[in-house]
C-alpha positions as CSV (number, residue, x, y, z in Angstrom):
1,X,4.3,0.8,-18.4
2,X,4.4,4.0,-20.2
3,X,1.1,6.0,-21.0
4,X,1.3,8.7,-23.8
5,X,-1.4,11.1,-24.8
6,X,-1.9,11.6,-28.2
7,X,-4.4,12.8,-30.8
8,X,-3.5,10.8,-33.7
9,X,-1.8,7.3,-32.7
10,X,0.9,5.5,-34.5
11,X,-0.6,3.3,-37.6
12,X,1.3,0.4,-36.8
13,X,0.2,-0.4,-33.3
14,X,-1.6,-3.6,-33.9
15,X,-3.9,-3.7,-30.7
16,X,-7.3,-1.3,-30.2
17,X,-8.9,-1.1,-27.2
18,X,-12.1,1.1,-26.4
19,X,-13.6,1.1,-22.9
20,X,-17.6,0.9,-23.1
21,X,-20.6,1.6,-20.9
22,X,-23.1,-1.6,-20.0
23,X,-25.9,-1.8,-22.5
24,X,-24.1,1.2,-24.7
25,X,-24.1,0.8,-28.5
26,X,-21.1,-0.1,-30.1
27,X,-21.7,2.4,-32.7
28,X,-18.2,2.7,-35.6
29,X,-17.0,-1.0,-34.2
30,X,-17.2,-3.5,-37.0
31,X,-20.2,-4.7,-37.8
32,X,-18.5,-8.9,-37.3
33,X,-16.8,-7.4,-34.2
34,X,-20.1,-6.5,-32.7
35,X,-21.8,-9.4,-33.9
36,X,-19.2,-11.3,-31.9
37,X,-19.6,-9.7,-28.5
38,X,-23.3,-10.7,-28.6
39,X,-22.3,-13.8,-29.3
40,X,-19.8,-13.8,-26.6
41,X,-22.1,-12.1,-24.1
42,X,-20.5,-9.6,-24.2
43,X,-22.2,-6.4,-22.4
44,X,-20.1,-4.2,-21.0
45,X,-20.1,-5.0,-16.9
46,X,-17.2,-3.7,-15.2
47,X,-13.7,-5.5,-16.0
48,X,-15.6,-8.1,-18.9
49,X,-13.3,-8.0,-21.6
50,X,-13.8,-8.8,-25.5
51,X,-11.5,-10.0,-28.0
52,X,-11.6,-9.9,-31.7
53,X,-9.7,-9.2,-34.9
54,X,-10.8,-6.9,-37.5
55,X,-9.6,-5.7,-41.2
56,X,-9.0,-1.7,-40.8
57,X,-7.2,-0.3,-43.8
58,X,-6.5,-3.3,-45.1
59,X,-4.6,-4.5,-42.0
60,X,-5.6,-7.2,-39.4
61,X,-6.2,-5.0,-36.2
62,X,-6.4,-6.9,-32.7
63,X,-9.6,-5.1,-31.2
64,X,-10.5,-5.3,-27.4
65,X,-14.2,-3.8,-25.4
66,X,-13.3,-3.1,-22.0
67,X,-16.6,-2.9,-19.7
68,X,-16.7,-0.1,-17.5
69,X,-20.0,-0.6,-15.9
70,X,-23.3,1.4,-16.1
71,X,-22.7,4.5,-16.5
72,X,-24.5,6.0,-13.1
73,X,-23.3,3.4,-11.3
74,X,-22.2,4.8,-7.2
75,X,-18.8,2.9,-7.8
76,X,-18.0,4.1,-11.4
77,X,-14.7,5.0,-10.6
78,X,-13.7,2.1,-9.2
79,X,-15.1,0.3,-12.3
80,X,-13.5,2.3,-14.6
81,X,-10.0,1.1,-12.7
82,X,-11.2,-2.0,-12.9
83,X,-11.5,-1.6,-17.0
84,X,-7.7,-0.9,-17.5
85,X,-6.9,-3.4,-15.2
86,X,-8.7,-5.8,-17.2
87,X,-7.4,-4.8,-20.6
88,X,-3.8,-5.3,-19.1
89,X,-4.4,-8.5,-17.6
90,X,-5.7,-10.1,-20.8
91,X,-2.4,-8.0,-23.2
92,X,0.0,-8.0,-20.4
93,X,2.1,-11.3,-22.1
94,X,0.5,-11.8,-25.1
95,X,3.5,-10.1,-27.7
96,X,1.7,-7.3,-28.2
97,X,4.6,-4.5,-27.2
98,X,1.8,-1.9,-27.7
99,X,-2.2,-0.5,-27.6
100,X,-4.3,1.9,-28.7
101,X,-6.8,3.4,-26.0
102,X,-9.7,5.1,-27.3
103,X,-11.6,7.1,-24.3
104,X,-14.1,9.1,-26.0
105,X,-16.9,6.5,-26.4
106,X,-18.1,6.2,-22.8
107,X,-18.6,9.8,-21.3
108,X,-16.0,9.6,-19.1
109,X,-14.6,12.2,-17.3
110,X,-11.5,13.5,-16.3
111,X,-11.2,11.6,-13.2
112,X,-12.7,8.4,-14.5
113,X,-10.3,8.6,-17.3
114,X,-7.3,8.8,-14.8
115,X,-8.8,6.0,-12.9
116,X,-9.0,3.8,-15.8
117,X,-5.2,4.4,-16.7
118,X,-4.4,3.9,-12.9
119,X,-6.1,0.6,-13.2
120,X,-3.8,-0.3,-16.5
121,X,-0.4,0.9,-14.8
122,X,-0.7,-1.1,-11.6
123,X,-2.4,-4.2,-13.0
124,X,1.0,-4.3,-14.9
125,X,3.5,-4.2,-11.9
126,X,5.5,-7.5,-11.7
127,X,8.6,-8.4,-9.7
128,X,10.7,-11.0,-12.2
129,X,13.8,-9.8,-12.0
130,X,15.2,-13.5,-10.1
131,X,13.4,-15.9,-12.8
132,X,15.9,-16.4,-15.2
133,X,13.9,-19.2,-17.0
134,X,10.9,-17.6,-17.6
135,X,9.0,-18.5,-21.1
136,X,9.2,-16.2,-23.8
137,X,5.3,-16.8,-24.0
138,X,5.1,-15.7,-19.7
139,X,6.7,-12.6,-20.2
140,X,5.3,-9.2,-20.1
141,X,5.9,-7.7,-24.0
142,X,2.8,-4.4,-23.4
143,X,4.8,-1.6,-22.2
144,X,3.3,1.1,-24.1
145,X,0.3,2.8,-24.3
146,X,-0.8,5.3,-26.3
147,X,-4.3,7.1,-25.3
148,X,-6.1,9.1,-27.5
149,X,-10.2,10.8,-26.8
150,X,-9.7,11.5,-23.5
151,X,-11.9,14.5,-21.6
152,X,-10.3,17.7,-21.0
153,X,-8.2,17.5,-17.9
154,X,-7.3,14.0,-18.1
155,X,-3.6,14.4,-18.7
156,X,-3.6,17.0,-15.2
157,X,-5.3,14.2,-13.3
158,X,-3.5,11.2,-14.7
159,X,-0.4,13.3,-13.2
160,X,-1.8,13.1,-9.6
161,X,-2.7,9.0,-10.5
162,X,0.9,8.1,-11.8
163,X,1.9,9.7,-8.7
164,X,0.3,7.4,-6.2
165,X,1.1,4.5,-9.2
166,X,4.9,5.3,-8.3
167,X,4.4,5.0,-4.4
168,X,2.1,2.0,-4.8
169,X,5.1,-0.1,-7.1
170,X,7.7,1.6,-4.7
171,X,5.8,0.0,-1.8
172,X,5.3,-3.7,-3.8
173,X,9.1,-3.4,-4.1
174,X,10.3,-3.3,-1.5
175,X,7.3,-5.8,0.0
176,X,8.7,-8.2,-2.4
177,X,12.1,-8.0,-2.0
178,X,13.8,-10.9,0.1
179,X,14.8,-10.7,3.6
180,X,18.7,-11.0,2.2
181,X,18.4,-7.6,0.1
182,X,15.8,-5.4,1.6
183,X,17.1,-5.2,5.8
184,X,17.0,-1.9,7.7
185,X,20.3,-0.3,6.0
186,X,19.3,-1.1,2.3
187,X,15.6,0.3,3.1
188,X,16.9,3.2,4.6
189,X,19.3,3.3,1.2
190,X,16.4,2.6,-0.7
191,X,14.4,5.5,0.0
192,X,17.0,7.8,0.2
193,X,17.2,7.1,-3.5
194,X,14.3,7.4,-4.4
195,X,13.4,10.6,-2.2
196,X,16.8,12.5,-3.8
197,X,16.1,15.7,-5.4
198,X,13.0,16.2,-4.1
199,X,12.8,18.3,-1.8
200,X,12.0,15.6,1.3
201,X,14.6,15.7,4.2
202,X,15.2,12.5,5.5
203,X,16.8,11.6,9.2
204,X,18.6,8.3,9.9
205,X,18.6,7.2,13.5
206,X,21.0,4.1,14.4
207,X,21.3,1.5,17.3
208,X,23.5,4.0,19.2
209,X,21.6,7.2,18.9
210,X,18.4,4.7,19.6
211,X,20.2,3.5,23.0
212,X,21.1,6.8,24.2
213,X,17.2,8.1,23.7
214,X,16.5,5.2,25.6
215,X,14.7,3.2,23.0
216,X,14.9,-0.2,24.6
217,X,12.2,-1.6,23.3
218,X,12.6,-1.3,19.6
219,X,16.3,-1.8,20.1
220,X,15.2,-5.0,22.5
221,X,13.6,-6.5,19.4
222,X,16.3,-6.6,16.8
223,X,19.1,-7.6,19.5
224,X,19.3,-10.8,17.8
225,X,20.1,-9.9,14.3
226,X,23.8,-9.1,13.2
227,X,21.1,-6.7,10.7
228,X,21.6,-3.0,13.2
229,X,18.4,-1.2,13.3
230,X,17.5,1.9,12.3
231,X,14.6,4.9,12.7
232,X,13.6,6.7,9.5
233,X,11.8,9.7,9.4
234,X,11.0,11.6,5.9
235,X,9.4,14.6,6.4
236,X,7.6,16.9,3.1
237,X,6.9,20.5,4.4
238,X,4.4,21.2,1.2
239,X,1.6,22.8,3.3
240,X,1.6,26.5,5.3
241,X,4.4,26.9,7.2
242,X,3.7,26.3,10.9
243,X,1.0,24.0,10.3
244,X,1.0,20.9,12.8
245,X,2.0,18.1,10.3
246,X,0.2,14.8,9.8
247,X,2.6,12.0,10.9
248,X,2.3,8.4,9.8
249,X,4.5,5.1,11.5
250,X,4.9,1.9,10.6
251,X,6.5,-1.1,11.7
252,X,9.0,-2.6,9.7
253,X,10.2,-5.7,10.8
254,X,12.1,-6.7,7.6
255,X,12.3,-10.1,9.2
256,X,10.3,-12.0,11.7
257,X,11.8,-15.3,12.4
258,X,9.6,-14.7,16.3
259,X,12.6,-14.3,18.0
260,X,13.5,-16.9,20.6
261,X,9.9,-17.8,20.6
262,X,10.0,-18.9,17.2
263,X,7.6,-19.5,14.5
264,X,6.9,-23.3,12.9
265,X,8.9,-23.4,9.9
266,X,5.4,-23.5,7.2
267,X,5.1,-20.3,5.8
268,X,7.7,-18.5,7.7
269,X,9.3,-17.5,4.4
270,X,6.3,-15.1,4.0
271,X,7.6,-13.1,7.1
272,X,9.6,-11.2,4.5
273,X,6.6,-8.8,4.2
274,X,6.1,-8.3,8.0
275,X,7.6,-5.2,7.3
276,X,4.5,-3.9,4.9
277,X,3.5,-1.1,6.9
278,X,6.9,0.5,6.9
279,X,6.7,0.2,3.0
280,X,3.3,1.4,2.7
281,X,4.5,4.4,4.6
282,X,7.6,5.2,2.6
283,X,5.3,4.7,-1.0
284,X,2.5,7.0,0.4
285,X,5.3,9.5,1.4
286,X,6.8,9.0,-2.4
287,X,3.7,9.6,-3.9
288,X,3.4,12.8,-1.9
289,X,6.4,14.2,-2.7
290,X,6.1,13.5,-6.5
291,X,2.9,14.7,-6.7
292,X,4.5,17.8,-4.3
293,X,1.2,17.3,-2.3
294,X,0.4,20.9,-0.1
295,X,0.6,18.9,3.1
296,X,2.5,19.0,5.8
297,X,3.4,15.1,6.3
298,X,6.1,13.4,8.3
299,X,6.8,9.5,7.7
300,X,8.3,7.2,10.8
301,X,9.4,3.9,10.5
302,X,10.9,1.6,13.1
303,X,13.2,-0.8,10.9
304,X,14.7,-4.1,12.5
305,X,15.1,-8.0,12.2
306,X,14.0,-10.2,14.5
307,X,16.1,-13.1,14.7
308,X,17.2,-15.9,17.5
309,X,20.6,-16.1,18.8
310,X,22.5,-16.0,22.1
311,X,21.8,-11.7,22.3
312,X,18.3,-12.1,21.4
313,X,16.0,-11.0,23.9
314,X,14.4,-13.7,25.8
315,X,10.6,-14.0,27.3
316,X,10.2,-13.0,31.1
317,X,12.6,-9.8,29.6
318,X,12.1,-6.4,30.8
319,X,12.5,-3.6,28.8
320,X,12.2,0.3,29.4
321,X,10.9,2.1,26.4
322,X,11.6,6.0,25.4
323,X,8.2,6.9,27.2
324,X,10.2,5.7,30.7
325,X,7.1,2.9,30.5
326,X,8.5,-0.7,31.5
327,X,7.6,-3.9,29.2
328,X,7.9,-7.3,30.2
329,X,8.0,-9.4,27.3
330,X,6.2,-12.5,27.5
331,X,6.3,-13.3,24.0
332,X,8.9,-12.0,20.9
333,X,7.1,-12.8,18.3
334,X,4.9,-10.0,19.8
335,X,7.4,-7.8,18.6
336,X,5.5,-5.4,16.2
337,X,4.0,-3.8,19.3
338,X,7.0,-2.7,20.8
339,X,8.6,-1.4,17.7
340,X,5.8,1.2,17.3
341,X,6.0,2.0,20.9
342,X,9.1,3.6,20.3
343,X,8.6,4.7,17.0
344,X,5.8,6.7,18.2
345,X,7.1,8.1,21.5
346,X,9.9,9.2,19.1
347,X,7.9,11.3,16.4
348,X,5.8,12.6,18.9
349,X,8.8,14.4,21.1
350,X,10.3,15.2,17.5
351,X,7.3,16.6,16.1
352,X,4.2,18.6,17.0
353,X,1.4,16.5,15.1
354,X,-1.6,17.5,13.9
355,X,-2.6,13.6,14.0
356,X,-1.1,10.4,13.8
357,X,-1.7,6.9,12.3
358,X,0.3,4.3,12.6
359,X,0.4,1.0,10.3
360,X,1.4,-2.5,10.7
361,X,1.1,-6.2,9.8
362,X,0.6,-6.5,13.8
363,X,-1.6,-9.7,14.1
364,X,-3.0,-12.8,12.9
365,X,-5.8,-12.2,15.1
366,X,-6.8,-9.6,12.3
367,X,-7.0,-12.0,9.6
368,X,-9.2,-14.3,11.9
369,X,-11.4,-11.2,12.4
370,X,-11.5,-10.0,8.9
371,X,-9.5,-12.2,6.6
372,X,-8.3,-10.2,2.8
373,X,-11.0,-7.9,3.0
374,X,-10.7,-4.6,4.8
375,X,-7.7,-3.5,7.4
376,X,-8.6,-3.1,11.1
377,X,-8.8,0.0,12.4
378,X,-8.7,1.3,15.7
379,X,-8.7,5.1,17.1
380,X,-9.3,7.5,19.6
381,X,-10.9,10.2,17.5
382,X,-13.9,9.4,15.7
383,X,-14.0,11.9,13.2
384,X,-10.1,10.7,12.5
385,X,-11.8,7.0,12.0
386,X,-14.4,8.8,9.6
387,X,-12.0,10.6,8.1
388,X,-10.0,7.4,6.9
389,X,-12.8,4.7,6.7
390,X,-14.1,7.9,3.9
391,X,-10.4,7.7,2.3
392,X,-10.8,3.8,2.7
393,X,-13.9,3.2,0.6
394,X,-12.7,6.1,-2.1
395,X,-9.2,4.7,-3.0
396,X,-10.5,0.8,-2.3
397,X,-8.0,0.6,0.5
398,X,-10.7,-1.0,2.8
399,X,-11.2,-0.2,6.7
400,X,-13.1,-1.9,9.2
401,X,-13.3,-0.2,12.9
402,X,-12.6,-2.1,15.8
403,X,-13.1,-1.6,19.5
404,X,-11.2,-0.2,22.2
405,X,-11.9,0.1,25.8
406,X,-10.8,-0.4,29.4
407,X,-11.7,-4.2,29.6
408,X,-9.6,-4.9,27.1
409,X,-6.7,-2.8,28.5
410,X,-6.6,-4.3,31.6
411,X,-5.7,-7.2,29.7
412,X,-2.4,-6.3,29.4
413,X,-1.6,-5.2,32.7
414,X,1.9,-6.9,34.0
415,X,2.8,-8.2,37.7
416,X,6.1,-7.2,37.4
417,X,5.8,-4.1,34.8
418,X,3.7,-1.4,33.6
419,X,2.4,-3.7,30.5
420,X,3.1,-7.1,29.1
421,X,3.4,-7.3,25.3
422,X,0.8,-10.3,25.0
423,X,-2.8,-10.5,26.9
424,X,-5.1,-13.6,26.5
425,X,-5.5,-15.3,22.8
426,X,-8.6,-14.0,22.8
427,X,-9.1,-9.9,21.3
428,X,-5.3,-10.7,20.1
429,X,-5.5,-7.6,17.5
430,X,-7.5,-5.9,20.2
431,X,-5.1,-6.2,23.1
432,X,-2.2,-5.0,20.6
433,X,-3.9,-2.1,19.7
434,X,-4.5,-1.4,23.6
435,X,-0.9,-1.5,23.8
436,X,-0.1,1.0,21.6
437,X,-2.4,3.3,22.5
438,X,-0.3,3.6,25.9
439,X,2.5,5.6,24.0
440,X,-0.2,8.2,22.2
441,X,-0.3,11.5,24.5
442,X,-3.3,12.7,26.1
443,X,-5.2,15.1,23.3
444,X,-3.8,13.7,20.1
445,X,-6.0,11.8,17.3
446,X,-4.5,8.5,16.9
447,X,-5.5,5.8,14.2
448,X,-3.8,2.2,14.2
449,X,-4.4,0.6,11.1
450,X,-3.5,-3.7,11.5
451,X,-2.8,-4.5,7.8
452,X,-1.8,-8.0,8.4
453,X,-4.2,-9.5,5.7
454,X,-3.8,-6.8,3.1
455,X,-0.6,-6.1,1.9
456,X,0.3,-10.0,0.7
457,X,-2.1,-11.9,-1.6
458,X,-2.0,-15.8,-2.4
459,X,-4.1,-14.9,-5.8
460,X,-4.3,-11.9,-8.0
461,X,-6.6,-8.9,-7.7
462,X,-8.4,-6.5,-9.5
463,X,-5.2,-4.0,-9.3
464,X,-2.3,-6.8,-8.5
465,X,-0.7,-9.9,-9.3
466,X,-0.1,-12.6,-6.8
467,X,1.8,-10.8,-4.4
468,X,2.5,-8.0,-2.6
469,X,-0.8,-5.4,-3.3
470,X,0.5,-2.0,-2.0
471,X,-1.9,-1.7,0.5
472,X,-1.9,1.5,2.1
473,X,-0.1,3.9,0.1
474,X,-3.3,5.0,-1.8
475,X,-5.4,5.2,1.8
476,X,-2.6,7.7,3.0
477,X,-2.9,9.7,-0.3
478,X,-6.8,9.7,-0.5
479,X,-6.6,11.1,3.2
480,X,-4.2,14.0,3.0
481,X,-6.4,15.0,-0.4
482,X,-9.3,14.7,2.1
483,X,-8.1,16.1,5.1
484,X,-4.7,17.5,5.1
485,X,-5.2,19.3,2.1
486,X,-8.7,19.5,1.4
């Protein structure tokens, strides 16, 4: 969708919209208009919407109220998102190829106004590019916008929003994408295309290099797939040289069949997005680097398939990961686990980090715990877990902490090895996290976000369709504004 800034719009856009405080007057609407929206109930809470058609000029004008909430409301900004999300999911398909947004009736500032646009551009993210038999009357017609009364400093802080709106659709992408196109060589070819010319360098590891660093474990995992495996790391130096960087990892299993302890067949198709905290790292890292964010930020992400055949590891394996820390594998659908093992041991030899977070679509055990709601979140550091629980509730990215503690590691202690990759059904999400933290070094602030209920929804959201959300990538933003650069 593309958002203009103008003073005086074009004349023959047919479609007006105006975004409106709760109880507000609707002072210079049309008297019928306003006589409808009473009628309609109409009153201006957060994401209502109102639909009329007026005479203006002698030509029939579609006219739409967007609520934005009281106006001193604690989550105004999140209601004013929720306003252009609202005014593109009621004009997204309905043959209107363009709007008129008039800003300058609710007070809004800067910020808010930026927030209401964000809500308009990512409401209006769609992946149809396979359905060839769509109706003419299902098919998104809005793609232009033009914005007029907006506060001084809007178009400066719509430039930091349509960042972040890049890396979040970047992120749905490749989220989306089937298991046949998006494998770790065509993500690794994704993002250096999208990262060219700007500035980010970008470092490709293979199975080989992988082997020789002694990376058993993530290697272990995609020994089944003819798909080779790969290591990405895209690093942004933006902040003052010789500053420790902040380093995020995610898993991305691109596939996750279980391995030789395979899933049932229901639902396995949706194991095309088990690779969701990869993508939300690489759309943070996009949004970064087009916003040319002064941070110091590294992205890692452990790419393979995990597929059954005669190579495939089996349970009862041992493994010996980069750390020289010994695995025993009682499970391979557990295999998130020992992809970040790796991943991190890896970034954390390569790079001198300030902090680290990692994310992944780790466990179901999350989703028991806290179903669509927030992400799990466990760490080491508390002010880190303040720092992004704060980042959570500003950018609506959503973080729960969890616990961690010796009970619960000792729950993964191995006869045979230094750890098993499974402990007891119960504390699953728990017991993974324990793992992890085995591969963080003594002294560094570690954060492991499980995202398995967030990045995939069965319905649509304020911000999303059915789909892949793009969870994440506005989290990782919100805290290098907070932290890394703030």
């Amino acid at each position: 969708m593309q958002i203009h800034f103008t003073a005086t719009p074009p004349s023959d856009v047919r479609l007006y919209a105006r975004v409106v405080n709760q109880g507000a007057g609707l002072a210079g609407i049309d008297t019928a208009l306003v006589e409808g929206a009473a009628a309609s109930r109409f009153g201006g809470r957060a994401a209502q919407v109102f639909e009329g058609f007026a005479n203006v000029d002698g030509a029939v004008k579609r006219i739409a109220l967007a609520g934005a909430g009281e106006a001193d409301a604690a989550d105004r900004r999140a209601n004013c998102e929720r306003a252009g999300a609202a005014l593109t999911a009621r004009f997204l398909v309905s043959g209107e190829t363009a709007m008129v947004l008039d800003l300058a009736h609710a007070g809004l500032s800067a910020n808010e106004a930026a927030a209401v646009l964000l809500g308009l551009r990512l409401r209006a993210w769609r992946h149809d590019k396979y359905r060839t038999k769509l109706a003419a009357d299902k098919r998104p017609s809005l793609t232009t916008v033009h914005v007029t009364g907006v506060p001084e400093g809007t178009e400066a802080a719509w430039e930091r929003e349509a960042a972040v709106a890049k890396g979040v659709e970047f992120t749905r992408g490749l989220v989306t994408e089937p298991a046949n196109i998006i494998y770790p060589a065509t993500f690794v070819t994704a993002c250096e295309e999208a990262f060219a010319g700007t500035g980010a360098e970008i470092t490709v590891l293979g199975e080989a290099e992988m082997t020789a660093l002694g990376m058993g474990a993530l290697v272990g995992v995609g020994l089944g797939s003819e798909r080779e495996s790969k290591l990405l790391a895209i690093r942004w130096n933006g902040g003052t040289p010789g500053d420790k960087p902040t380093v995020f990892v995610g898993k991305g299993v691109t596939f996750d069949t279980g391995g030789i302890s395979l899933k049932p067949p229901p639902g396995m198709e949706d194991m095309k997005w088990d690779m969701g905290g990869a993508g939300a790292v690489a759309g943070a890292m996009l949004a970064l680097v087009t916003r040319k964010a002064k941070a110091n930020v590294i992205g890692v992400m452990g790419l393979v398939e995990n597929m059954p055949d005669g190579k495939a590891q089996r349970p009862g394996d041992v493994v010996t990961t980069m750390s020289g820390q010994t695995v025993e594998v009682l499970n391979t659908d557990a295999e998130g686990r020992l992809v970040l093992g790796d991943a991190l041991h890896w970034a954390q030899e390569q790079y001198d980090a300030a902090r680290i977070v990692d994310l992944a679509t780790l466990t179901g055990a999350m989703i028991i715990s806290l179903g669509n709601e927030y992400g799990g979140m466990f760490a080491n550091d508390d002010t880190l877990a303040a720092q992004l629980t704060a980042a959570g509730a500003t950018s609506g990215d959503k973080l729960w902490r969890m616990p961690l503690g010796p009970n619960y590691d000792k729950l993964i202690d191995s006869p045979i090895a230094d750890m098993k990759n499974v402990g007891p059904r119960e504390g699953g999400s728990i017991t993974a996290a324990q793992f992890i933290q085995r591969f963080i070094k003594n002294g560094t602030p570690w954060a492991h976000l499980d995202i398995a209920g967030m990045v995939w929804s069965n319905k649509p959201g304020q911000t999303w369709e059915k789909g892949a959300t793009g969870y994440g990538v506005r989290l990782l933003d919100q805290f290098v504004r907070d932290v890394a650069e703030g």
